[in-house]
C-alpha positions, 0 to 999 in steps of 0.5 A, a space after each residue: 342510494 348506496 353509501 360507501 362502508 367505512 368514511 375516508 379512507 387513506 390510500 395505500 403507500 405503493 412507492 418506496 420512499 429511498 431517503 433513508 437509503 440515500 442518508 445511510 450511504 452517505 454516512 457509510 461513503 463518510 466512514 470509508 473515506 475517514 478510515 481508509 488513510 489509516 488502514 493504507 497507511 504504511 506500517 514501516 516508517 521510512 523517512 526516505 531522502 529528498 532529491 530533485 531527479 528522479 524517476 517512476 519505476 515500475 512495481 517490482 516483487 522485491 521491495 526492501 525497506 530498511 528503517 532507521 533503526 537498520 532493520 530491514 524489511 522485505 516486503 513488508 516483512 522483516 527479514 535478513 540479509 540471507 533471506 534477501 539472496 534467498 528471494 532475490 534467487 527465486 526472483 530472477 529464476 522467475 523473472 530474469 529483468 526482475 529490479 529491486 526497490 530499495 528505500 532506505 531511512 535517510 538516517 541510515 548508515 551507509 553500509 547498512 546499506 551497502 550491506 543489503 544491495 550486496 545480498 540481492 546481488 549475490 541473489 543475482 539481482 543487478 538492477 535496482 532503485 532507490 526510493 526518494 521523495 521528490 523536493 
């Protein structure tokens, strides 16, 4: 009779174990799903005004932001108001329909304002909005 050479033997490991996969993922799913609020959040803090109407508008390449300090911003970026007319007159040459988003600071005077719709108007813009938050 033959004897098999070295007793019990263990067998090989042939599938993968993906546990420890699976746990990594959803560590990484939880620290996306922390950090992404405060990576979207918006670096300009606009309290805009509360009001029952209003409507959606449709993203536009003009936003003008404008906080309650009176600085204003375009797209994100600060900016004058002959920078304004000088991107509201690229805007329209591109885009004839083009609208500007106006959100202002309830805080804000008036004029300021007044002030940064008639730069986009001397840029040619005649269609705007302003940004609200809804009651």
């Amino acid at each position: 009779m033959a004897a098999s050479g070295g007793g019990d033997r263990e067998d090989l490991i042939s599938d993968i174990n993906v546990t420890p996969f699976v746990d990594i993922i959803l560590v990484v799913l939880i620290i996306f799903m922390v950090t992404t609020p405060i990576i979207m959040k918006p670096s300009i803090n606009v309290n805009l005004p509360k009001a029952a109407s209003g409507e959606e508008s449709t993203p536009t390449p003009l936003t003008v932001s404008i906080n309650a300090g009176g600085d204003m911003f375009l797209n994100g970026k600060p900016a004058s108001e002959l920078e304004l007319t000088e991107f509201a007159k690229k805007a329209i040459a591109e885009k004839p329909d083009t609208q500007a988003i106006i959100a202002a600071d309830k805080d804000v005077p008036h004029g300021r304002v007044i002030s940064a719709l008639d730069a986009i108007k001397s840029g040619g813009i005649t269609r705007f909005a302003i940004s609200i938050d809804k009651k």
